[in-house]
mmCIF file of the N, C-alpha and C atoms, coordinates in Angstrom:
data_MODEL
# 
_entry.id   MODEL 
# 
loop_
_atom_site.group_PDB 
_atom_site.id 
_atom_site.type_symbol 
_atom_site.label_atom_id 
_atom_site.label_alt_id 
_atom_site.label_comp_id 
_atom_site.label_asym_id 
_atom_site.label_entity_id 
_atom_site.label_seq_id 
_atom_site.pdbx_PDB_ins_code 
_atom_site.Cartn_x 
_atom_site.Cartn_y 
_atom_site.Cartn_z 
_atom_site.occupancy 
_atom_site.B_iso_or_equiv 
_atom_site.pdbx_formal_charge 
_atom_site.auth_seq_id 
_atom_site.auth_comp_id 
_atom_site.auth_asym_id 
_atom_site.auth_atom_id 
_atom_site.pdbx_PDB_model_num 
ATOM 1  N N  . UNK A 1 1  ? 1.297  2.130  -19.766 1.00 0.00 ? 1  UNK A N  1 
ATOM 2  C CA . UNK A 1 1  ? 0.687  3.475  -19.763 1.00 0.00 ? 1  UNK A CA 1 
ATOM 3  C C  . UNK A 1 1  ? 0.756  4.097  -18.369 1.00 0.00 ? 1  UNK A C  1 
ATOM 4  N N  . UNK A 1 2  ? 0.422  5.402  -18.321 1.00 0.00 ? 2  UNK A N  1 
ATOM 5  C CA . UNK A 1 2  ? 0.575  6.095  -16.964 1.00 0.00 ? 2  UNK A CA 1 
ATOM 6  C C  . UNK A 1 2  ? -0.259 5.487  -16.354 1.00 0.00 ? 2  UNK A C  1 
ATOM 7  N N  . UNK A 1 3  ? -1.397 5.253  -16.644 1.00 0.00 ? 3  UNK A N  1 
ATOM 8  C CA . UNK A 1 3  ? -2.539 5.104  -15.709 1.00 0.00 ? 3  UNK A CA 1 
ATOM 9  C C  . UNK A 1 3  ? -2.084 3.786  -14.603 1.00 0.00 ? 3  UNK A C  1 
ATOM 10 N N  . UNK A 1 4  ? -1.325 2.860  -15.944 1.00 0.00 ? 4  UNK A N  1 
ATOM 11 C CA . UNK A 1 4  ? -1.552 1.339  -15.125 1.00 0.00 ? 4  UNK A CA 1 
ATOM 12 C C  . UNK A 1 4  ? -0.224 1.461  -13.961 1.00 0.00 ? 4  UNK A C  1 
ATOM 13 N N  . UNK A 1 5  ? 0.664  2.619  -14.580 1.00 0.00 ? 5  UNK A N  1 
ATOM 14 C CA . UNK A 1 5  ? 1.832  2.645  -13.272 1.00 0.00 ? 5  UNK A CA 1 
ATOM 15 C C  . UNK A 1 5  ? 1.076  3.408  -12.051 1.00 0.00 ? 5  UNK A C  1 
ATOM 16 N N  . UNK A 1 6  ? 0.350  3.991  -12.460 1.00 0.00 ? 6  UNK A N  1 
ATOM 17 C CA . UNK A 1 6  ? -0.266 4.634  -11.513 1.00 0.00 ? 6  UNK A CA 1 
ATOM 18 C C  . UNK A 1 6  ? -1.287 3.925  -9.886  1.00 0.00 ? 6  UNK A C  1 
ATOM 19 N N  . UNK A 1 7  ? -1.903 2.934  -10.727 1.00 0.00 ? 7  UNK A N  1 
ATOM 20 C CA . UNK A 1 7  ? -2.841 2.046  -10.120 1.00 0.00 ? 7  UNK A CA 1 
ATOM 21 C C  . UNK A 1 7  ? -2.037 1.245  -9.265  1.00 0.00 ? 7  UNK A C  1 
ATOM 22 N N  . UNK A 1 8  ? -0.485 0.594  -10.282 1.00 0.00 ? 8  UNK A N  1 
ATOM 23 C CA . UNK A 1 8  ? 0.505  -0.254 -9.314  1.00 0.00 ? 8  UNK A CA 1 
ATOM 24 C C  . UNK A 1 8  ? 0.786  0.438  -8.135  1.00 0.00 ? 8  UNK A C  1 
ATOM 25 N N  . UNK A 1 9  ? 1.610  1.897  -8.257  1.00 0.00 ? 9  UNK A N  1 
ATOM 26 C CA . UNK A 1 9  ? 1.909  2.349  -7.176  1.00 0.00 ? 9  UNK A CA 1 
ATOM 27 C C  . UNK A 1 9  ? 0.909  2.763  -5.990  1.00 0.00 ? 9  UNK A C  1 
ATOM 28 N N  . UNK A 1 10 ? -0.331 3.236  -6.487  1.00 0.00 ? 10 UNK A N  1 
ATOM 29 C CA . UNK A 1 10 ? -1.421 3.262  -5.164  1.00 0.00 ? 10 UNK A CA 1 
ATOM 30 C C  . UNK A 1 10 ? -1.856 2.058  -4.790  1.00 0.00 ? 10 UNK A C  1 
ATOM 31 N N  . UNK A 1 11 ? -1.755 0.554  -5.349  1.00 0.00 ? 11 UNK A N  1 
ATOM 32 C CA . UNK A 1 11 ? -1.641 -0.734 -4.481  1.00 0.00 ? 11 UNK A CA 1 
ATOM 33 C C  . UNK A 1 11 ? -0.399 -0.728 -4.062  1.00 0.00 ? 11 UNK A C  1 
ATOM 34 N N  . UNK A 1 12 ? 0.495  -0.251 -4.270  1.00 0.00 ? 12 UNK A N  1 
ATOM 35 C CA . UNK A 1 12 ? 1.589  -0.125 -3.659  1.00 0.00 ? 12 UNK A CA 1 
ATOM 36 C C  . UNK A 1 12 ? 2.083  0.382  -2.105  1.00 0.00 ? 12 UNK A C  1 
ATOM 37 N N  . UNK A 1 13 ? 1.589  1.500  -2.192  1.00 0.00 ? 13 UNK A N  1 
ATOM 38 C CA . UNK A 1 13 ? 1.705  2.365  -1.186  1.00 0.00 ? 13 UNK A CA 1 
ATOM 39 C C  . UNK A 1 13 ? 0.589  1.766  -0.223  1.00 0.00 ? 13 UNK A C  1 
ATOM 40 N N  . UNK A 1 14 ? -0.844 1.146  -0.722  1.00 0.00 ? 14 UNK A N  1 
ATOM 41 C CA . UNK A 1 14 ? -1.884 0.849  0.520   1.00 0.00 ? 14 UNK A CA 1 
ATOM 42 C C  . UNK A 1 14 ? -1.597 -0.085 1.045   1.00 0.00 ? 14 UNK A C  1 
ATOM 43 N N  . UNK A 1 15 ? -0.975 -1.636 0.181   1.00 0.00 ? 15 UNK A N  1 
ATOM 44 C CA . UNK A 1 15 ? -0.516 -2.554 0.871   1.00 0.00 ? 15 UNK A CA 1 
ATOM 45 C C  . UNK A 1 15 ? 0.819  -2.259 2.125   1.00 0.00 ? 15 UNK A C  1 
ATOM 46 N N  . UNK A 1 16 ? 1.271  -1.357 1.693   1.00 0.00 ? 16 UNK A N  1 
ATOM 47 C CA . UNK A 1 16 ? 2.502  -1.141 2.702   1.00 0.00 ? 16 UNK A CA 1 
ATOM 48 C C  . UNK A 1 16 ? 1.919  -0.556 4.175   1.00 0.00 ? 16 UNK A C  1 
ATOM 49 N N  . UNK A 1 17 ? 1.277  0.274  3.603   1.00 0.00 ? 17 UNK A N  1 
ATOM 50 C CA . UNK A 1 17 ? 0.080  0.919  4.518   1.00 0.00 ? 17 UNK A CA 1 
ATOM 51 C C  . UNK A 1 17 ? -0.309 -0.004 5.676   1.00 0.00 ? 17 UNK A C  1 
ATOM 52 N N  . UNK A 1 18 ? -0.851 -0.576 5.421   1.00 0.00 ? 18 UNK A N  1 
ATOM 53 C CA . UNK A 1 18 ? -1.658 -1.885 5.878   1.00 0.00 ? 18 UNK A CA 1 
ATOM 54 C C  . UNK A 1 18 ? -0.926 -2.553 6.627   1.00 0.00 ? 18 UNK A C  1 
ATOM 55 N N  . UNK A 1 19 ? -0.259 -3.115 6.076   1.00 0.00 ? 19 UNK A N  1 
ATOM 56 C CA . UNK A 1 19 ? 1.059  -3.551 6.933   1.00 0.00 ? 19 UNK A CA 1 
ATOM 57 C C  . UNK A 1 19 ? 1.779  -2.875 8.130   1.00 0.00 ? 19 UNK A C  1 
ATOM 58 N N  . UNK A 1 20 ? 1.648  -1.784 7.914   1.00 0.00 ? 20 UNK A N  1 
ATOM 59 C CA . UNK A 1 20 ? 2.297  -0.914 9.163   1.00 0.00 ? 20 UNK A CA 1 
ATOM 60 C C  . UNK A 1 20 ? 1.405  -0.881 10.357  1.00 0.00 ? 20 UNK A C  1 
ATOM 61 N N  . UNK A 1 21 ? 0.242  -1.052 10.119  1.00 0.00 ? 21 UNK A N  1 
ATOM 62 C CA . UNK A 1 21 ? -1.108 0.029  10.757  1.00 0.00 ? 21 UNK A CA 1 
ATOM 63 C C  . UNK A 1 21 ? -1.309 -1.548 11.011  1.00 0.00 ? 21 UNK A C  1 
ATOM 64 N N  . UNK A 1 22 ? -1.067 -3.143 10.750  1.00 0.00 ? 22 UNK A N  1 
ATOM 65 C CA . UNK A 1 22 ? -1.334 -3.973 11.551  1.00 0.00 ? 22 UNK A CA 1 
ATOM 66 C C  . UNK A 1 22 ? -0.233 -4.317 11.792  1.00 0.00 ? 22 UNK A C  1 
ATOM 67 N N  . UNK A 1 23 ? 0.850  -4.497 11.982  1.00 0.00 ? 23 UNK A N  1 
ATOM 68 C CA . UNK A 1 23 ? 1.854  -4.266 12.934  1.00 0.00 ? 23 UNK A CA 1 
ATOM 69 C C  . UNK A 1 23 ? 2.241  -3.709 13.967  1.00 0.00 ? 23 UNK A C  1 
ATOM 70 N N  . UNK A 1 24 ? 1.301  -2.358 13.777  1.00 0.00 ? 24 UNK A N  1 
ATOM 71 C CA . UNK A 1 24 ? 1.049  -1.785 15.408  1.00 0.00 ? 24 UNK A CA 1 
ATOM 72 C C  . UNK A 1 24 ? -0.101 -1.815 16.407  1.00 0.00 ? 24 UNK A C  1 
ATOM 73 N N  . UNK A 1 25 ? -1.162 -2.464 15.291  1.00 0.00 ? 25 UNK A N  1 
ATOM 74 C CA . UNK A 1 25 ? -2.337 -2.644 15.981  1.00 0.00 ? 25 UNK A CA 1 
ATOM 75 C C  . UNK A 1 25 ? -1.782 -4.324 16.857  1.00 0.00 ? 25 UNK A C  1 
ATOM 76 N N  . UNK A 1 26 ? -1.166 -5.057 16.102  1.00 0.00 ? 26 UNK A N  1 
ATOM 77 C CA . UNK A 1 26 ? -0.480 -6.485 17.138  1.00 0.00 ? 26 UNK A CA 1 
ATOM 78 C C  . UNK A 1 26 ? 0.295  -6.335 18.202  1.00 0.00 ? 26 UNK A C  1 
ATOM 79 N N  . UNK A 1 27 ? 1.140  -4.907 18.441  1.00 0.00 ? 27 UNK A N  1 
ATOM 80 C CA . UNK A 1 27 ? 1.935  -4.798 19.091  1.00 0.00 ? 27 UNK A CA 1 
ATOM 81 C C  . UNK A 1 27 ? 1.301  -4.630 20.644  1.00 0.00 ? 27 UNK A C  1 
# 
């Protein structure tokens, strides 16, 4: 259903998120 692609892609996008934003916070 839309909803559940929906939910994937906004864990999607925050985990990536996250990742960036502590990758530069280590740097």
């Amino acid at each position: 259903s839309p909803v559940v692609l929906g939910k994937l892609w906004l864990l999607l996008v925050l985990s990536v998120s996250t990742e960036i934003e502590f990758s530069v916070l280590c740097e």
